[in-house]
C-alpha positions in Angstrom: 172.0 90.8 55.1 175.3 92.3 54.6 175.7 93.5 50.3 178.7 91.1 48.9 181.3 93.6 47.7 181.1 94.8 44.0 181.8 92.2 41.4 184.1 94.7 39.1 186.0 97.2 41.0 186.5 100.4 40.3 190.2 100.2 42.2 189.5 103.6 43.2 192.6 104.0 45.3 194.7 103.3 41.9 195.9 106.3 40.1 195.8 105.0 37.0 192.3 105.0 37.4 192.0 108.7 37.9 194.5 109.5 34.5 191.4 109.0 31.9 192.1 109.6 27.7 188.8 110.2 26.1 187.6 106.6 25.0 187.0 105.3 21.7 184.6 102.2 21.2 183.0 101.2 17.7 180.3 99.0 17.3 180.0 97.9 14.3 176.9 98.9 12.4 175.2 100.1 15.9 174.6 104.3 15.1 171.0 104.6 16.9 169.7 101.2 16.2 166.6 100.3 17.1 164.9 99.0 20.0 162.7 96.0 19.0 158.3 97.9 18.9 156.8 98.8 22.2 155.6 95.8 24.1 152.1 96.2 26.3 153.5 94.4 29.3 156.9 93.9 30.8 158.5 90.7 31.1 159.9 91.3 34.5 156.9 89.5 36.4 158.4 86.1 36.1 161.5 86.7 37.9 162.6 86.1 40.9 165.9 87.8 40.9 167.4 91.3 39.8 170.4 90.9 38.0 172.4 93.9 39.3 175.0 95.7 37.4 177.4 97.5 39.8 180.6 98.5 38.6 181.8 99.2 42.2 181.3 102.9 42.7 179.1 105.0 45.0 176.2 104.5 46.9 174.6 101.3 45.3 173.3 99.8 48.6 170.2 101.9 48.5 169.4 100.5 45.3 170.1 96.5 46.6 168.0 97.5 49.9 165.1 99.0 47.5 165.1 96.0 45.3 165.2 93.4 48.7 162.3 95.8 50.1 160.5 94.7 47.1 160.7 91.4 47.6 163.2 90.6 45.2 166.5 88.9 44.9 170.1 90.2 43.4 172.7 88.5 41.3 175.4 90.6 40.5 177.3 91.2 37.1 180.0 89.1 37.0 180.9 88.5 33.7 179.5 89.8 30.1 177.2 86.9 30.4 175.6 87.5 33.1 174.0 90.1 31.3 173.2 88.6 28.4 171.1 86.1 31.1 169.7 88.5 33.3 165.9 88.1 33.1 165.9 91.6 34.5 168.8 94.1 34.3 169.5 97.5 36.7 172.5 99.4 36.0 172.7 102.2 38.8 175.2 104.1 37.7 176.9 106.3 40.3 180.2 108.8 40.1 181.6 110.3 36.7 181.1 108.8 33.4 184.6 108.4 32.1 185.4 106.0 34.9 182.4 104.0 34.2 183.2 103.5 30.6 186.2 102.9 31.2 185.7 100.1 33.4 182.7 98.8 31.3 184.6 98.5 28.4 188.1 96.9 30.2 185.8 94.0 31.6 183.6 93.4 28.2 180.6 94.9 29.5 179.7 97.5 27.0 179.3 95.4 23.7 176.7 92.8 26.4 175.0 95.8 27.7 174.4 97.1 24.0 173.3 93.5 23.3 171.3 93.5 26.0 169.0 96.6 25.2 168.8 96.0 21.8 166.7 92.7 22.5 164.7 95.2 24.1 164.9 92.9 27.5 163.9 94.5 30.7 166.0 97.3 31.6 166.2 100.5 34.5 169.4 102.7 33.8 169.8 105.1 36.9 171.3 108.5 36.7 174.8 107.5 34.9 172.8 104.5 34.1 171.0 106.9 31.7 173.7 109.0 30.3 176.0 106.0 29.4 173.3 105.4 26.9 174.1 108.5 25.2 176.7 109.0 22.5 178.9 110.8 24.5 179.7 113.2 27.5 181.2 116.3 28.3 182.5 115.4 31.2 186.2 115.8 31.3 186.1 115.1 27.8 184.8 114.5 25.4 184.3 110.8 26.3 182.4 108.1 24.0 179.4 106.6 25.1 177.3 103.7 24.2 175.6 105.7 21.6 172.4 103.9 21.8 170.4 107.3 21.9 171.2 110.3 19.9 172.6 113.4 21.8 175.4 114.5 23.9 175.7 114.5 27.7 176.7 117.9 29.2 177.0 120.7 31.9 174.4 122.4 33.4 174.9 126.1 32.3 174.8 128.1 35.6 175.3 131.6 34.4 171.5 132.1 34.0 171.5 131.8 37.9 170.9 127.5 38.6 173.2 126.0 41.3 175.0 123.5 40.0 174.9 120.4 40.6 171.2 120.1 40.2 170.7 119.2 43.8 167.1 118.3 45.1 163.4 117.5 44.4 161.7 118.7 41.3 158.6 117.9 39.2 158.5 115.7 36.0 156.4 116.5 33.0 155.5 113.1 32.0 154.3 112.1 28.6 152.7 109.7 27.2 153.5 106.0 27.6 155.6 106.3 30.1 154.7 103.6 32.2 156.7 103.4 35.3 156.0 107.1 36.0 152.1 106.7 35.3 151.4 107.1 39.4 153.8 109.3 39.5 151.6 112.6 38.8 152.7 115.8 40.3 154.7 114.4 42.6 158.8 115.4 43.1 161.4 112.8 42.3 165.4 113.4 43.9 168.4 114.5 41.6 171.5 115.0 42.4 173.6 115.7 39.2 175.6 118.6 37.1 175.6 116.9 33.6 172.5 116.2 31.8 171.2 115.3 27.9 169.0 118.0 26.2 165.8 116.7 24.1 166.1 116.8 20.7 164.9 115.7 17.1 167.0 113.0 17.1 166.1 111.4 20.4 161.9 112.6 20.6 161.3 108.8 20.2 163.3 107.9 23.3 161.9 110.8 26.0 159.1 109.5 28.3 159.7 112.5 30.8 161.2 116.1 30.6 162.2 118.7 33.9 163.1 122.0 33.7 166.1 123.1 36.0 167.1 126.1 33.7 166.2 124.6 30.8 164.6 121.6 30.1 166.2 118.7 30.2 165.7 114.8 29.8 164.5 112.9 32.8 163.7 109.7 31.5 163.8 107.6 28.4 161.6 104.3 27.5 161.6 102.8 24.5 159.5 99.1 24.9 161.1 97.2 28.0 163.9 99.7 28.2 163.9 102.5 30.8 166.3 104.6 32.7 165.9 108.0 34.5 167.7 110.5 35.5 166.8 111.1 39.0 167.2 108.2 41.8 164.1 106.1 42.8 165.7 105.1 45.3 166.1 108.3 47.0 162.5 109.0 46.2 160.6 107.7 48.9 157.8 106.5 48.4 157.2 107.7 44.7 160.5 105.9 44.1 159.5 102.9 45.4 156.1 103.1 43.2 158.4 103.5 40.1 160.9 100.6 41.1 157.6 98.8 42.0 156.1 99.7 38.1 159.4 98.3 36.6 160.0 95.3 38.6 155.7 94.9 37.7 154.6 93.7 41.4 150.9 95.0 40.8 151.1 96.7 44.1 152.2 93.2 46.4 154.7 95.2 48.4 153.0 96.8 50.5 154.2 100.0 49.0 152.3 102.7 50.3 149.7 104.3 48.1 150.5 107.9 46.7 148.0 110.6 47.7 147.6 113.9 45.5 150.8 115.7 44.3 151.5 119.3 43.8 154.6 119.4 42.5 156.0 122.2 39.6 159.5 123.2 40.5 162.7 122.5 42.2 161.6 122.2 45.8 162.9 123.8 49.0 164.5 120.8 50.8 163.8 120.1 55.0 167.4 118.4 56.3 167.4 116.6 59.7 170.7 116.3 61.1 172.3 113.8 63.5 175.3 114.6 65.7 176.6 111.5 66.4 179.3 110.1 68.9 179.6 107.4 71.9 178.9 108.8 75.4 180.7 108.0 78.3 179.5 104.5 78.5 180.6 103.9 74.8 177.2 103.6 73.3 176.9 105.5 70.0 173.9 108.1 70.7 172.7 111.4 68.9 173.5 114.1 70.7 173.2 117.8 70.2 175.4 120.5 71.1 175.1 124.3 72.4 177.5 126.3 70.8 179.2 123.1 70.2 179.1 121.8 73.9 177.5 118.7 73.9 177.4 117.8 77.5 174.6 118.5 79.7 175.1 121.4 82.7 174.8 118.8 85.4 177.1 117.4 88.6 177.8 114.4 86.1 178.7 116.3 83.1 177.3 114.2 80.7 177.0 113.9 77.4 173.8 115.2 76.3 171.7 111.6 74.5 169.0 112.6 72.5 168.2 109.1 71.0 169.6 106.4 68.4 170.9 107.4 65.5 169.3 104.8 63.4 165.9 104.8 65.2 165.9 109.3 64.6 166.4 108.4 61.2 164.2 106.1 60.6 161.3 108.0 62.3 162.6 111.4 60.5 161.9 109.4 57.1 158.9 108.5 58.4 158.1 112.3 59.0 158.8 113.4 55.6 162.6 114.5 56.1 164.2 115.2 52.2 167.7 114.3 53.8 169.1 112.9 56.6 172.8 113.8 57.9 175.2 111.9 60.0 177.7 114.3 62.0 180.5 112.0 63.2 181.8 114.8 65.9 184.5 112.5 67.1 185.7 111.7 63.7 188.7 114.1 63.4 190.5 111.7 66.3 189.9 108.6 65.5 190.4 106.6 62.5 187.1 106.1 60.6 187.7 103.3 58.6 187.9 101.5 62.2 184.9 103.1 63.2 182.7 100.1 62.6 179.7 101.1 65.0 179.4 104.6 62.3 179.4 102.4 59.5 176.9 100.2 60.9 174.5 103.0 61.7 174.7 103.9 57.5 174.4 100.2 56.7 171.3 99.8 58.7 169.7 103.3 58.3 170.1 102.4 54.5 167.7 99.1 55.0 164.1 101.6 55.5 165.6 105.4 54.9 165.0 106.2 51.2 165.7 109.8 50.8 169.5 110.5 50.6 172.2 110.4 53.4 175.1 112.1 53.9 177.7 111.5 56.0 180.9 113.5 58.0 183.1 113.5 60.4 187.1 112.4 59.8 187.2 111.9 55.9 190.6 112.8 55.2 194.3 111.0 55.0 195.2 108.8 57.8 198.7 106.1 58.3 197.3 103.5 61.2 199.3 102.2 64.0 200.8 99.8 61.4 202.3 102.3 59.4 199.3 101.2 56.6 198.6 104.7 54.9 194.5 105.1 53.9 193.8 107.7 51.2 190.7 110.1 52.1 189.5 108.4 48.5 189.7 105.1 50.4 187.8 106.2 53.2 185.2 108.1 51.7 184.8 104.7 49.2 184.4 102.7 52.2 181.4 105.5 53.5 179.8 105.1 49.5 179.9 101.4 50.2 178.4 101.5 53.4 175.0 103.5 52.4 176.0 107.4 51.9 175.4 109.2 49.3 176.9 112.2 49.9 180.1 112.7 52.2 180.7 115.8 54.4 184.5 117.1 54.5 185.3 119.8 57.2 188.9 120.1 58.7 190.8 118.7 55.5 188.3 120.9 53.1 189.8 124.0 55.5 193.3 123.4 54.6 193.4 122.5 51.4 191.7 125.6 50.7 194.4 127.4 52.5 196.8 126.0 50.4 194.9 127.0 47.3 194.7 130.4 48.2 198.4 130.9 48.8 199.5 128.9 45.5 197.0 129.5 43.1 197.9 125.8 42.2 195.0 122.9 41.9 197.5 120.0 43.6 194.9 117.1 42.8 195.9 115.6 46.1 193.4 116.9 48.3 190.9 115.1 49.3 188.4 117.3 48.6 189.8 116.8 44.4 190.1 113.6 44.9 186.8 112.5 45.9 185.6 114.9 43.2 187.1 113.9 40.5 186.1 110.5 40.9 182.3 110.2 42.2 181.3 113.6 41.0 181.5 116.9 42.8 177.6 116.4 43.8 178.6 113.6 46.2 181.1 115.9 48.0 179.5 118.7 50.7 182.0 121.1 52.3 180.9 121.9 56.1 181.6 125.4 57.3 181.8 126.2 60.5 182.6 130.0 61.1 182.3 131.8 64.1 181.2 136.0 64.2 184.4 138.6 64.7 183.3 142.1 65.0 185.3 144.8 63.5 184.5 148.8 63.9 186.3 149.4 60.2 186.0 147.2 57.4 189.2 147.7 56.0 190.8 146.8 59.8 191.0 142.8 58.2 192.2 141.2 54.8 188.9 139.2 54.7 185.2 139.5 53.5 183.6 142.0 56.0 179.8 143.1 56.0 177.6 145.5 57.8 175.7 143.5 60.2 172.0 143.4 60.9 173.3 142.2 64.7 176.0 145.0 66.3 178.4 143.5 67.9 178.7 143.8 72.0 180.8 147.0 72.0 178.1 148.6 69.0 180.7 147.4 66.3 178.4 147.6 62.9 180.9 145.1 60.5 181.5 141.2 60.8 183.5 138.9 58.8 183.0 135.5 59.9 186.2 133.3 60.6 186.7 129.0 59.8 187.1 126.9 62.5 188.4 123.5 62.4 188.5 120.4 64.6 184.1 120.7 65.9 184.9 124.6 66.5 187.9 124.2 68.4 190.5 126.1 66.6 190.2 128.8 64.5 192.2 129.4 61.4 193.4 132.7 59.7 190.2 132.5 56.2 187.1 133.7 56.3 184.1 132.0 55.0 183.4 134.0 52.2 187.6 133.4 50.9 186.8 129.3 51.8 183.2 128.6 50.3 184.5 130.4 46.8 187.7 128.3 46.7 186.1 124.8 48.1 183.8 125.6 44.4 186.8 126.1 42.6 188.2 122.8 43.7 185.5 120.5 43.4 182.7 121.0 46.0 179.5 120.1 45.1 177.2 121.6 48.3 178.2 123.9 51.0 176.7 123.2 54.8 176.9 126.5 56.1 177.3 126.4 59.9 177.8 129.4 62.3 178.6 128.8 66.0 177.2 131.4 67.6 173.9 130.3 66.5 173.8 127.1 67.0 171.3 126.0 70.1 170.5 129.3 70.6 166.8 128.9 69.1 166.8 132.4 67.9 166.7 131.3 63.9 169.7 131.2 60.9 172.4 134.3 60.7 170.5 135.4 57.7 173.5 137.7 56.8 176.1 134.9 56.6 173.6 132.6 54.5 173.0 135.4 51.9 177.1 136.5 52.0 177.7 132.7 51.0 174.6 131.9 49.1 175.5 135.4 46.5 179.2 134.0 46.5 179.1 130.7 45.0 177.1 129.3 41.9 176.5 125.5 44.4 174.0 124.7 46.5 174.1 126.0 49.7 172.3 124.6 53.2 171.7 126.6 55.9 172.0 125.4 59.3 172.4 126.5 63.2 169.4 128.3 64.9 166.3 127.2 64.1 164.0 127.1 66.4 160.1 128.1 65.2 158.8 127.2 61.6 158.7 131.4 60.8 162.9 130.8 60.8 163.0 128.9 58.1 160.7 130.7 55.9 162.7 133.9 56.7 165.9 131.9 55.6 164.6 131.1 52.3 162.8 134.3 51.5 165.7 136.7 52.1 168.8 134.6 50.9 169.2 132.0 48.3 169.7 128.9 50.2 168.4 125.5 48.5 168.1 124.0 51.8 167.6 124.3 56.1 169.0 122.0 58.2 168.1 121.3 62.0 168.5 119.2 65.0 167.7 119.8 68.4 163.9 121.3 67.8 163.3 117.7 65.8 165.1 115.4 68.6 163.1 117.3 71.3 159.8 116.9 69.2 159.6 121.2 69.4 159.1 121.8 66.1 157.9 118.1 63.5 159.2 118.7 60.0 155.9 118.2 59.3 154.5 121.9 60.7 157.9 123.3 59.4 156.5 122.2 55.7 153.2 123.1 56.1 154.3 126.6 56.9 156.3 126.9 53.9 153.7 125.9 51.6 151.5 128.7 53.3 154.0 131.1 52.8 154.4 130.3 48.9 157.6 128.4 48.9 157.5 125.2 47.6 158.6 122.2 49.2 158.2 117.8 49.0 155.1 116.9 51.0 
């Protein structure tokens, strides 16, 4: 059943939605007020229907195909009243905050929301569904926020050595009366977030979970009927589901499965399986998987190599225990993706029974159709968020616009790559670099990064500096990967996937040298990917560099290597991961 499209929209292609003052809004007499006392049960059980609060950015379809999973129906927000109705309330709040309260407070919400939870009805805030609750946020700010719970929402501090955003599984310490989180254990939860709200004092009352990234930080907050968390259920798998389950109070009826023993205690090493996707010959939209970029087979027929369906893969790859799933569009840079319906289906329906996060690539920049309509990258990227991503891959466009950085030294704002950004966050925006080896005998023979090599090049030469390609590997431009992955942070990146092409297919594991180069340049998360082909690979990739994560394709497509043996390895080896 197709999602209707978001009662209160964001207009994210208007630009007066992107020029943000730091808001003002007074409540009269409301400074902390109380919750009504702790109730034993929730009230939740009698209804039949969600009321959904989705003020029409991001990835909310997870959260309507969670909710439908568990037998429930949605009514979305409409109007202030709605809310003030609901029987049961979700606000999953997705994207930056000052947009969010912006548009809450245009459209009336706020003053019903604060209503709301003050009658201590059933409520489940998620991730910007928790910080709204806050007094107000650092984020391009200072901005005012509902002021329901003492404290201030602000940046992670990253010069103590944490990526930022906060990217990935990690552990909860849960206390007391928690309730939704009581079969949670030591089990990881998914975050994916740069700002967060710091216990204190003030707000001890409120905390029913803490996590340490850092520092520690708050995770969740009940007070009686009313929850939210930090992280996203609904990219939690099956613990996820158990917490949604908890709130929603379906005693176990949804055949939600039931969690074994947990183990976790720290931010997590994350497994990625990735899925090249692109029609073949016939037109049928298959996964394919290239070597060395070629993705047709060595045959008479010259075909293009089919490794399966992209929604089936993903589906089984959940199953296996993937902790993200990403969708390569490689024909995307020549075609026009917000025509691309079959790629949009594939999110839609992958998003029905994948609960773990999903990003998607391929094509996400500016584009004028035959009809002379121009599409912003926003636009297109909105239309992706809509359709069941959570995070969006930029490659080509992310290129240039870092080109252009370099040689001005000026932050237009126009870039897709800013744009996207500035509006749903920079942790919903992953830069794919794809950089090929170029030997050198001197390291002062280029203007670009160059390191001594722990693989000599084919005439003995002992230095490397690795060179961006654009267009799937085709062309090559004049910035090294080192010079792009520190100016994509500077404008707004969130992740980097760090390719290199003369791994990939080979089998023979990750260029550990360009993963550490990138991973000791930038202060985001970065993903390793290309070569993998036994489970002692990826160990080795996360033992000598700092990458958060290791991507692969072809050993999981051919069944070579299950994720499963891949985590089970890591675990031996010390390294902590989500099992």
């Amino acid at each position: 059943m197709e999602a209707p499209p978001p009662p209160l929209s964001l207009q994210l292609a208007s630009s007066s939605s992107l020029r943000l003052s730091p808001l003002s809004i007074h409540f009269p007499n409301r400074r902390h007020s109380r919750v009504q006392p702790l109730r034993r049960r929730l009230i939740c059980r009698a209804a039949s229907t969600v009321t959904l609060l989705d003020y029409g950015a991001g990835n909310v379809r997870s959260v309507r195909n969670a909710i439908r999973y568990l037998g429930f129906d949605i009514k979305d927000v409409k109007n202030p009243n709605d809310i003030l109705d609901a029987e049961c309330l979700i606000f999953p709040g997705v994207g930056a905050f000052a947009p969010a309260m912006n548009v809450l407070t245009q459209n009336g919400m706020a003053e019903a929301l604060c209503r709301y939870i003050e009658k201590d009805r059933p409520f489940l805030g998620i991730c910007l569904g928790l910080q709204l609750l806050f007094e107000s946020s650092e984020e391009n700010g200072p901005i005012k926020g509902l002021g329901l719970v003492p404290g201030v929402v602000g940046r992670f501090d990253s010069s103590g050595g944490v990526r930022v955003p906060h990217i990935g599984w990690n552990a909860l310490n849960i206390r007391k009366d928690s309730n939704i989180l009581e079969e949670i254990g030591d089990h990881h939860v998914y975050f994916v977030h740069s700002y967060r709200a710091l216990p204190s004092e003030a707000n001890q009352e409120w905390i029913s979970s803490t996590c340490n990234y850092g520092e520690k930080f708050i995770s969740s907050i009940r007070r009686g009927n009313v929850h939210a968390v930090q992280f996203h259920p609904e990219k939690s798998g099956d613990v996820g589901l158990s917490i949604l389950r908890r709130f929603l109070d379906l005693s176990g009826s949804s055949g939600v499965k039931r969690l074994g023993i947990g183990h976790a205690s720290r931010l997590a090493k994350r497994v990625i399986a990735c899925l090249d996707v692109r029609t073949n010959d016939q037109g049928d939209l298959v996964v394919t998987k290239g070597d060395q970029y070629d993705v047709r087979e060595q045959t008479k027929e010259n075909e293009v190599r089919n490794l399966g369906k992209p929604v089936d893969l993903a589906r089984q790859y959940y199953k296996d225990g993937a902790d993200e799933i990403s969708f390569l569009n490689i024909t995307g840079f020549r075609d026009f993706p917000l025509g691309d319906l079959p790629m949009l289906q594939v999110l839609r329906k992958a998003s029905e029974n994948v609960f773990v996060p999903l990003t998607v690539g391929g094509g996400i920049r500016d584009f004028t159709d035959a009809n002379g309509r121009h599409y912003s990258s926003l636009e297109v990227a909105s239309e992706y968020f809509r359709s069941g991503a959570d995070k969006i891959s930029i490659g080509s466009d992310a290129v240039y616009a870092a080109e252009d950085y370099l040689k001005t030294g000026v932050k237009t704002g126009n870039s897709s790559l800013e744009q996207i950004s500035r509006v749903y966050g920079n942790q919903a925006v992953v830069v794919s670099i794809d950089p090929r080896r170029v030997y050198v005998r001197n390291p002062d023979d280029v203007q670009f990064m160059v390191i001594k090599t722990s693989t000599p090049g084919p005439q003995g030469e002992e230095y490397v500096w690795y060179q961006c390609t654009v267009n799937g590997g085709r062309d090559g431009r004049p910035i090294g990967a080192y010079e792009l992955a520190r100016a994509v942070e500077e404008l707004g990146a969130g992740e980097i996937l760090l390719n290199c092409i003369d791994c990939d297919g080979q089998g023979k594991g990750f260029d550990v040298d360009l993963v550490k180069l990138i991973s000791d340049a930038v202060s985001i998360p970065v993903i390793a990917s290309s070569g993998a082909g036994i489970v002692e690979h990826f160990s080795e990739v996360f033992e000598k560099t700092n990458a958060s994560a290791a991507l692969a394709a072809g050993i999981f497509h051919r069944k070579e290597v299950p994720i499963s043996s891949v985590k089970e390895h890591l675990l031996k080896e010390g390294i902590e991961v989500r099992l």
